[in-house]
C-alpha positions, 0 to 999 in steps of 0.5 A: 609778869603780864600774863600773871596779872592778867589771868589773876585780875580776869580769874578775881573777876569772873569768880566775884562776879560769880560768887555774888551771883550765886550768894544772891541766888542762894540767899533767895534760894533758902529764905524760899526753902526755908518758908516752905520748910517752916509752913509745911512742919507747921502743918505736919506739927498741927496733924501730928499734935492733934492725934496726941491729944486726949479727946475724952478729956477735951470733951469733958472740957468742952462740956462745962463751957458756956457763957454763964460760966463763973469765974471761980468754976473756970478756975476749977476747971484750970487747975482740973487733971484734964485740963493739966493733962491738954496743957502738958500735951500743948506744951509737949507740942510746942517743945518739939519745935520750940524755937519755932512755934510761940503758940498752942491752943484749942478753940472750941465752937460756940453759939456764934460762929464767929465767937468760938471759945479757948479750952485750953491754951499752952501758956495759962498754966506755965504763965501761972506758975510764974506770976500770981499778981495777974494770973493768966486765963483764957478757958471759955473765953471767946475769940473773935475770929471774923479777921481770921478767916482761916480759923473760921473755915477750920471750925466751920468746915471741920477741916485742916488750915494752913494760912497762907502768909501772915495774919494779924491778930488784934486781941495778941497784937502780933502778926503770926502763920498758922496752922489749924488742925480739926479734933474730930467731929462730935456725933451731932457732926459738928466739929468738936473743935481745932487745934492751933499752933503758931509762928509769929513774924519775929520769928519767921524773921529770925529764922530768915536772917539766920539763913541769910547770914549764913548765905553772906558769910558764905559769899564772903568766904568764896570771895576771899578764896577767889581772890586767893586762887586768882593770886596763886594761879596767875603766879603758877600757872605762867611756869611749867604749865606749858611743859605740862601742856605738852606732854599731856598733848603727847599723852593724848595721842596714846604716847603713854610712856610720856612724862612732865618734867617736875622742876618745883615742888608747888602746886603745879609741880604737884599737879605734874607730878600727879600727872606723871603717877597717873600717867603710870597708872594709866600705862599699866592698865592699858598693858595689863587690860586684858589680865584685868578684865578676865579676873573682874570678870571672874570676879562677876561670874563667882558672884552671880554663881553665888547669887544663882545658888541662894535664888534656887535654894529658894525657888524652882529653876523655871520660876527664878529664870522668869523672876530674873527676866522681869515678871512682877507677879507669878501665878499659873494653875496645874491641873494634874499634880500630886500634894504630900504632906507629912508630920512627925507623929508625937511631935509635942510630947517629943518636944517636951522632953526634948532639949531644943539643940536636939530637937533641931538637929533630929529635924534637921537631918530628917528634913535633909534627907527627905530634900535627897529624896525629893530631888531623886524622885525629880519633886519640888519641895514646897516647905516645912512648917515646923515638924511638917514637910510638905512636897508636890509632884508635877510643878512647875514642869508637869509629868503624867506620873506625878501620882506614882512618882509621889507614893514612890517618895511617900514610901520612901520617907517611911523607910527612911525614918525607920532607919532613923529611928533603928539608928538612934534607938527611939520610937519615931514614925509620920503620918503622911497623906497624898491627894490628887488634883489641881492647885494654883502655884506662885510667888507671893510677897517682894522680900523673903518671898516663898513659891506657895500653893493655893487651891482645895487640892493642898487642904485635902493632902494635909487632911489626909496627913492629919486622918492618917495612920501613923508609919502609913500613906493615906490617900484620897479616891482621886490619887487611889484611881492613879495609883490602883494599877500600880500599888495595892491597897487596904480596903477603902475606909470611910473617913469624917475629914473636917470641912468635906465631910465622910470621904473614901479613904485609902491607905497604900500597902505597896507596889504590886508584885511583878507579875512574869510574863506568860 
């Protein structure tokens, strides 16, 4: 009985003394936060409200203001289209945040700069529609802005203000933050004036005991349950704790088939009794260890399998692994390597009379079988932009056959499309082009990035493909000097290629025949 009093009167103790500390520090801890919080969307609802509002009709506003003008053309203007359109857009702005904001209005300058003059202000035409014993209307009237400094440096400077604490305002009689947003500057320079918005004290003030009252009921809920716990805890804790406290010494000392003896169903027999199934957990883990490491571990592997496919599904192996090791930017030049580039010839009238299933379903099993081919002859697939593929020869790894290696590929796929086309009964051919020479190659981008190529080298291939001949291989003299050793060719021609001008062209007739040794 004594030990009970004694944890449950130090246990209400410490928890009090902890619960108020920690209601005043939350209390101080929010009104901060929420000063700040207020402030700043004050500050982002003055930038964001000034971008909505309509410059050409503030300007035609501001045109007709001056200090001769009458009171029947202020009227006019009052109750003009751009004079409703500012105040729906003030209004709009002020709703976005209603319980926060009182005020908002645009201020323009005038001949004295410590007189600036209202545009508009939110409240003129709502006030109205409300009241028409004493209408509302501020356009043209000057503001005397020599107790607000910071309004003054906003039109003065043509910049953004947010005032520092509260102000008081002597013409509205109410102390108010706020926060001022230039318009832009006319093309004079001068500062085409300032959106303001407001907060007053009231309801700075109402924010504030708001949050304060949440801070105290939250201290006083905390306080409560203390006392509670410190009730219930002094009572249970006096039981079968020290039975508990035993065997989970024995359970310390790695005897896992230790057990607590559950004689109530409270909370501490609760807690024995959790005790007990995790210490069965704990045994079974501790006996199946192993079993379970290897198949977390299966587990792992299948997955970085899986991840390994997709990566080089995407990228060549050499440029995944540096990827995988950290490289942010991959860049690296070959100076010897072969670009092929090749394009279904017709493919837009095939379009055009072509079902879309179909058609994907034709350049899907044409592409497929130009990827067995890359891969056979050992080339990276760059990519295909829609009927064009696109394959190089010596990259990532460089290879001194990269030019005989590519014609072998570009004959290839001719025979392999011919097939295609027996098989299915149609007319279908490509055009295919090969240059030589040396590119830059990378990935570019950090989501769905792509291994690319760069260089004069790739806009010449895809020259050659676009001046071909269709069902033929369409060279360049640079890829025609590796290749004459080992391929025949048609005489050279004379191609006008866009942006290179008349080129020496060939185009591939086959290898040459084996000659027997003598």
């Amino acid at each position: 009985m004594r030990l009970r009093r004694k944890i449950t009167v130090a246990f209400f103790l410490v928890s009090t003394v902890v619960s108020l500390l920690l209601a005043l520090f939350l209390y101080r801890f929010i009104e901060g936060q929420l000063r700040d919080d207020l402030r700043a969307r004050l500050r982002n609802i003055a930038h964001v409200g000034a971008a909505g509002i309509d410059r050409d009709a503030y300007v035609r506003l501001a045109a007709t203001m001056g200090p001769s003008v009458a009171d029947a053309d202020v009227a006019a203007v009052e109750a003009s289209a751009d004079y409703r359109r500012i105040s729906d857009q003030l209004n709009a702005i002020r709703d976005a945040e209603r319980r926060l904001l009182r005020y908002a209005y645009l201020l323009a300058p005038s001949e004295d700069p410590a007189r600036p003059r209202f545009v508009v202000d939110a409240d003129v035409i709502a006030g109205n529609a409300q009241t028409t014993e004493d209408p509302l209307s501020h356009f043209n009237q000057p503001y005397d802005v020599k107790e607000i400094p910071s309004l003054a440096l906003a039109l003065r400077e043509c910049t953004s203000v947010l005032e520092k604490d509260f102000v008081y305002d002597p013409d509205f009689k109410v102390h108010s933050v706020s926060a001022y947003y230039p318009l832009g500057k006319a093309p004079d320079g001068r500062c085409l004036g300032v959106l303001g918005v407001d907060i007053t004290d009231e309801d700075m003030r109402a924010a504030l005991d708001e949050a304060g009252g949440l801070a105290i009921k939250v201290s006083l809920a905390v306080i409560a349950l203390a006392l509670v716990v410190s009730i219930v805890m002094g009572t249970l804790l006096t039981r079968s704790i020290i039975a508990l406290s035993e065997t989970v010494e024995r359970f310390a000392h790695k005897d896992f088939r230790a057990r607590t003896h559950v004689a109530t169903k409270d909370e501490i027999g609760q807690l024995g009794k959790s005790f007990n199934i995790m210490a069965e957990t704990i045994q079974a883990h501790s006996e199946n260890l192993e079993h379970l490491v290897a198949e977390r571990t299966s587990e792992l592997e299948q997955e970085k399998q899986t991840s390994e496919r997709l990566l080089l599904n995407v990228l060549p192996s050499p440029i995944a692994d540096r990827l995988k090791q950290g490289e942010g930017v991959i860049v690296d030049r070959f100076d010897h390597v072969t670009v092929l580039f090749a394009d279904i010839v017709g493919f837009t009238a095939l379009s055009s009379r072509t079902s879309p299933e179909a058609l994907v379903s034709m350049l899907n099993e044409l592409f497929s079988a130009f990827d067995r081919l890359a891969e056979e002859h050992h080339l990276e697939k760059i990519k295909t932009i829609g009927d064009a593929y696109m394959v190089v020869s010596g990259i990532p790894e460089p290879r001194a056959d990269h030019a005989q290696a590519m014609a072998r590929m570009a004959l290839d796929m001719l025979d392999a499309i011919a097939a295609y086309a027996a098989r299915v009964g149609g007319e279908l051919t490509i055009r295919v082009g090969l240059h030589s020479g040396s590119v830059v190659a990378g990935v570019i981008g950090t989501k769905k990035f792509i291994y690319d190529l760069w260089g004069d080298t790739v806009n010449t291939a895809s020259r050659m493909e676009s001046s071909g001949v269709p069902g033929r291989v369409h060279v360049t003299s640079t890829t025609h000097e590796l290749l004459v050793a080992d391929y025949d060719f048609e005489p050279p021609r004379q191609v006008d290629v866009k942006g290179k001008g008349l080129m020496s062209t060939y185009l591939i007739i086959g290898p040459k025949a084996k000659r027997a040794a003598g």
